[in-house]
N, C-alpha and C positions, 0 to 999 in steps of 0.2 A: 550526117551522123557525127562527124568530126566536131563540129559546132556546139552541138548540141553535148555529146561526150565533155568538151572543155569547160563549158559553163556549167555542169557539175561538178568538176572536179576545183574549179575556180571557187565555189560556194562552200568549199569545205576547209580552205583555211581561216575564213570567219568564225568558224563554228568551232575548231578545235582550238582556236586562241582563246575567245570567248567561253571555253568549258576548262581550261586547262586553269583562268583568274577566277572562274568561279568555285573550282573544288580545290584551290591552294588557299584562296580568300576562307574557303569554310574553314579547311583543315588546321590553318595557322589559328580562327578566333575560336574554336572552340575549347570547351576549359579544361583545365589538365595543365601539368608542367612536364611534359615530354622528356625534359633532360632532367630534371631530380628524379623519373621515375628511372631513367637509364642508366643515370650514375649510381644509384643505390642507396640506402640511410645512412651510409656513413661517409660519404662523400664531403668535401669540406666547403667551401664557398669559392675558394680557388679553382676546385676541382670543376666544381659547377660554372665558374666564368671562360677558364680555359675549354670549357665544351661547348659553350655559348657563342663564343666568338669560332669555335671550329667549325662548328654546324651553321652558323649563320642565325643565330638569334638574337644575335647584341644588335643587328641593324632594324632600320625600319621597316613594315612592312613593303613597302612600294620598291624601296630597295631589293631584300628578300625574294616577291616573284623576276624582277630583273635578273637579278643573278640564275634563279630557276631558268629562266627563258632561253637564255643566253647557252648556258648548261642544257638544256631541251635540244638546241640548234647542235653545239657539240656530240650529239647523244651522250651526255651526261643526265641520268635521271636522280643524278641524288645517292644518299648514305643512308643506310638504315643505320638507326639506332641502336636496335635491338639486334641485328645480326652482324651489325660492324662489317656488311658490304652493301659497294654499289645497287641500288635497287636494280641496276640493269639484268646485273649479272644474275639476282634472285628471280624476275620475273622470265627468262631466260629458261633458269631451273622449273619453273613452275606453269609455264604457260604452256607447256605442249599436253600436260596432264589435261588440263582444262578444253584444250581445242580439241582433243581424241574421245574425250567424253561430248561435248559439243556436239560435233560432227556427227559421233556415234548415235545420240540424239535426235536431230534433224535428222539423219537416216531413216531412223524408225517410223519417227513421226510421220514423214514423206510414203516413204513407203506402205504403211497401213491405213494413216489418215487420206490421201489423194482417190486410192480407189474403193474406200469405204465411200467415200463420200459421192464418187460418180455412180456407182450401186442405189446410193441412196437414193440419189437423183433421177436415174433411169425406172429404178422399180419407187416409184413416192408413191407413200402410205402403204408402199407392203412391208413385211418383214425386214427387208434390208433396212429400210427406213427407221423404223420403230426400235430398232436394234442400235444403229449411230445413234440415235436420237439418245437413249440412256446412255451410251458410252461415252458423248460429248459431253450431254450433263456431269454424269460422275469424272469426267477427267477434267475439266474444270472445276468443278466445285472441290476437289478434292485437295490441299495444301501438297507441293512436296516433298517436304520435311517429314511427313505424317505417311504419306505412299512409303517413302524409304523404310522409316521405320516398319510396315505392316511389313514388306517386303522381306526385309532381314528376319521379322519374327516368323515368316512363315514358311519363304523359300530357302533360307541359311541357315536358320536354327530348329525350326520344328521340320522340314523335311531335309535338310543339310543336301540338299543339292549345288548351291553356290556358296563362294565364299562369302563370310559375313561384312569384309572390308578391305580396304587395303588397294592398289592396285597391283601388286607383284611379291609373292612367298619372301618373307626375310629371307630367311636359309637357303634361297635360290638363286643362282645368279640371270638376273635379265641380260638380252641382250645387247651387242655393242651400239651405242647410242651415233645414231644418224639423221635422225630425224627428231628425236625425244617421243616419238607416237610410238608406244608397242609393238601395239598389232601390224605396223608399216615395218618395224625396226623389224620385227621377227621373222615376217618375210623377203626381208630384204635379205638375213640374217641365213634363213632356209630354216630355223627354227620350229618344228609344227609344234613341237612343246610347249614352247615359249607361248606359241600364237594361239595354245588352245587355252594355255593359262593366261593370258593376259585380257584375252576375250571373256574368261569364267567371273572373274573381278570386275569386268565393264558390264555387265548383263542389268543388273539391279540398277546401280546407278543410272545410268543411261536410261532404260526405262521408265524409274521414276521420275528425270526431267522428260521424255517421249511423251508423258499422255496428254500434259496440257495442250501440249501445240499441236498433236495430234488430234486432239478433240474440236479444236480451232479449225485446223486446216480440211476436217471434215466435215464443219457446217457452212463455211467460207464457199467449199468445193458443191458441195451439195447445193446452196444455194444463187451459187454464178451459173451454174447449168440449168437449173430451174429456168432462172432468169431468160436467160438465152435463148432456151429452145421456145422461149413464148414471142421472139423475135421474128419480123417481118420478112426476113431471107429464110430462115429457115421455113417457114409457111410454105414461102416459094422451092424451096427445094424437096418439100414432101409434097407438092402439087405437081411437080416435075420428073418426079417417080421415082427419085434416091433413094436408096434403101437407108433405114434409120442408123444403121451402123457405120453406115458414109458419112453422114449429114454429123453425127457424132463426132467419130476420132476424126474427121480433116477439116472440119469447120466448127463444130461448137466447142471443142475442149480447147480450140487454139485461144479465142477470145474469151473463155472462162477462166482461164489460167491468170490472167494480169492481175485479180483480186488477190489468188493464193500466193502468187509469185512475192507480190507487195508483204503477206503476212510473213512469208516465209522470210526476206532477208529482215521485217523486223525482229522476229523470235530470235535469229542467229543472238544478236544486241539483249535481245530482256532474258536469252540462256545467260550467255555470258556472266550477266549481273545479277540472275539468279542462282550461281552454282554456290555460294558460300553455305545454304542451310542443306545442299546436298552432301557436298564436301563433307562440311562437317559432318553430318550422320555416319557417313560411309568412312569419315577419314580417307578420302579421297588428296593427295598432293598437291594438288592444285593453286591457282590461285586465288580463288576462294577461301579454304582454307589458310592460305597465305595472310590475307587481307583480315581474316575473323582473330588469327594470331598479334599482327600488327596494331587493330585498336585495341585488345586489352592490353598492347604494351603501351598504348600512346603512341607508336610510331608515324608519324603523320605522312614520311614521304614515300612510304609502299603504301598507302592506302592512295593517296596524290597517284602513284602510279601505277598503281591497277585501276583505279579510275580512268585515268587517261589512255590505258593501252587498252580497257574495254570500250571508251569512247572511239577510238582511233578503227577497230575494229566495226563497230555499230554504223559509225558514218561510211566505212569503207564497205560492208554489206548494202547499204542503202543506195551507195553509187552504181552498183555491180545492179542490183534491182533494177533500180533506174535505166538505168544500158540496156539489161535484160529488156526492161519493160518498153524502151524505144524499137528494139529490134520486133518483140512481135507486134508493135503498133504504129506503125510511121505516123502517124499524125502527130505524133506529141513530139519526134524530134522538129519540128518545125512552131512549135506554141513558144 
């Protein structure tokens, strides 16, 4: 397992060097002039060169990501433009918003999708069945952007049961930041206030990223059980007089799971890089929202570095997978 654990983890510095030159490479040739839109119209030529050679534009590309790199290894992420600080210290600010909705997400998803989907699987072609079957459809076919919105017009403002946006009352004060997660801080905090408003703001969001991967992970579920129970041990275990409820939860949902497991740490990765049209709907703080503020400013290196701290994330779900997925299968720590 040791082996096997190292040689993932070894495959992942190729991967985050190779995405780090590929989205600095985009970010730098795409068009736009970053620093006259910084500096402003009345900015002079001086003004403009003394920002060039500050920010690192006067050199040459190949130069430019060097210095990036270099600056990478320091944890130095760069300056924004637009906010005149460290991107470190901005995705810092913004990333716990995004991994509390995330999580919060995957929750859900997991949670309703997993045993919708063995339901379905157990009782096929009843009711259970036919029922996933439309809810998968509609929660994939359905955009997130467009969920949000129905959500806001229907659960926030036509019955005013949640808030319409935001994640915490201006006028209120949240509590002391320990984590930057809420609903963690609030408890930590002893807050139930805090925790019941912090959860009222997450409700909407969060389920309009829940239903795609929810609808995934219950035809995923649904059809690795399928599969399975038409498997040659299992035959032999209902010829050998196990009851079906044996043969189920201690043997077939353990080898059904490797499919969902696999979708699961990739969703965590395509939330991540899905939250900007959620953000934004909800105005959610995020980094989402962060990143959708950034290119209309041209800022190139919080976009560079929400890129990179989603990838970093993405590859690091996919390891944890991976691991996961050695541990219920020993076969593959040895391929």
């Amino acid at each position: 397992m040791l082996r096997y654990s190292l040689r993932r983890i070894i495959l992942l510095v190729p991967i985050l060097i190779g995405l780090s030159m590929l989205v600095f490479a985009i970010a730098r040739l795409l068009p736009g002039d970053p620093i006259g839109l910084a500096a402003g119209p009345h900015a002079t030529a001086a003004d403009l060169a003394r920002m060039r050679q500050e920010f690192g534009f006067d050199k040459p590309l190949p130069l430019q990501y060097w210095d990036y790199a270099m600056g990478l290894l320091r944890g130095d992420w760069g300056m924004s433009l637009y906010s005149r600080r460290p991107v470190w210290q901005d995705l810092a600010a913004y990333f716990p918003a995004t991994l509390e909705l995330v999580i919060t997400a995957m929750l859900l998803a997991i949670a309703i999708g997993v045993p919708a989907g063995i339901a379905a699987a157990v009782w096929q072609d009843g009711w259970p069945d036919y029922v996933s079957r439309v809810v998968s459809l509609a929660g994939i076919s359905a955009p997130r952007f467009f969920l949000g919105l129905v959500l806001q017009l229907l659960v926030a403002v036509r019955l005013d049961l949640l808030p319409l946006s935001g994640r915490f009352p201006l006028i209120e004060m949240p509590p002391a930041k320990v984590t930057g997660l809420l609903t963690i801080d609030s408890m930590l905090a002893g807050d139930l206030r805090a925790l019941g408003v912090s959860l009222q703001h997450l409700v909407l969001p969060a389920f309009a990223m829940a239903l795609s991967p929810m609808a995934t992970l219950m035809r995923i579920m649904r059809s690795s059980i399928i599969e399975t129970l038409r498997q040659d041990y299992v035959l032999t275990e209902r010829a050998l007089g196990l009851s079906e409820q044996l043969i189920l939860w201690k043997y077939v949902l353990k080898n059904a799971l490797s499919a969902t497991l696999t979708t699961i740490g990739l969703y965590i990765g395509w939330l991540l890089g899905g939250t900007v049209l959620v953000e934004t709907v909800f105005d959610w703080p995020g980094i989402g929202l962060y990143a959708t503020n950034a290119i209309i400013a041209q800022d190139f290196m919080p976009i560079i570095g929400v890129t990179l701290s989603i990838g970093v994330v993405f590859v690091v779900s996919s390891l944890l997978v991976d691991l996961a997925y050695g541990a219920l299968n020993p076969r593959v720590r040895y391929e």
